[in-house]
N, C-alpha and C positions, 0 to 999 in steps of 0.2 A: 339723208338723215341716218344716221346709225341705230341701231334696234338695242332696243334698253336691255339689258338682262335682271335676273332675277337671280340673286344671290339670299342663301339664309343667312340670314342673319346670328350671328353669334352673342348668346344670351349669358350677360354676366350678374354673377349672383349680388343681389342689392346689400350694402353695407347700414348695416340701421343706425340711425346719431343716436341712437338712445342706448343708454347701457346696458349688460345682459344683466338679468334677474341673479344671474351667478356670481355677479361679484358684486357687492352690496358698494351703495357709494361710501366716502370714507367719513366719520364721523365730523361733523365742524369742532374750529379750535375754540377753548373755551374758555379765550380772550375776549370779553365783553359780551358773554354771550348772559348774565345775570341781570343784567341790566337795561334790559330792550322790553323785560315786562310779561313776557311773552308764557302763555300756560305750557304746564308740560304738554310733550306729544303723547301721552297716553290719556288724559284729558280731553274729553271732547265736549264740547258745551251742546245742550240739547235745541233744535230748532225747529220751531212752529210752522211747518210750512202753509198750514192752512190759512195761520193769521198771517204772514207774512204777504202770501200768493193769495189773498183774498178779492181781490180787483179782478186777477185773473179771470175769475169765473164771471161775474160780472161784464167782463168785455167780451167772454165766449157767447154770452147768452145776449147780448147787444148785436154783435155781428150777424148772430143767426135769425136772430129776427129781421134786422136790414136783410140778409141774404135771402130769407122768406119772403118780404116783402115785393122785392124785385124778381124772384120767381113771379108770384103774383101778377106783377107789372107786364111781363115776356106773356103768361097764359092771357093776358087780359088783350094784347096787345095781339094777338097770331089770333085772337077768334074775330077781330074787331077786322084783321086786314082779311082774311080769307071769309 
């Protein structure tokens, strides 16, 4: 068998797919662009996330109780076998 060697490795610098912040992308043409409906981008519509995300909290506080409960279940279980 021949004995492996151990070369370093030559580290080349990563190329990013995403554009530099330096050069701004180019504006779209604006061929059909009145007509898609669409708000300006300095417009931003306002969003409720509370009303939106409201289940959220609801399923946090569902889990933690199952979660609790089965805690419960392991303590109940480790005093019963020992």
């Amino acid at each position: 068998m021949s004995k492996k060697s151990r070369r370093a490795r030559v580290r080349q610098p990563r190329q990013s797919s995403r554009p530099s912040p330096s050069s701004p992308a180019p504006p779209p043409s604006g061929e059909g662009s009145e007509d898609r409906g669409a708000a300006p981008q300095g417009a931003k519509k306002q969003v409720d996330f509370r009303a939106e995300y409201a289940y959220v909290l609801t399923d946090l506080r569902q889990m933690g109780f199952i979660a609790l409960a089965m805690f419960a279940v392991l303590v109940a279980l480790s005093l019963v076998i020992h």
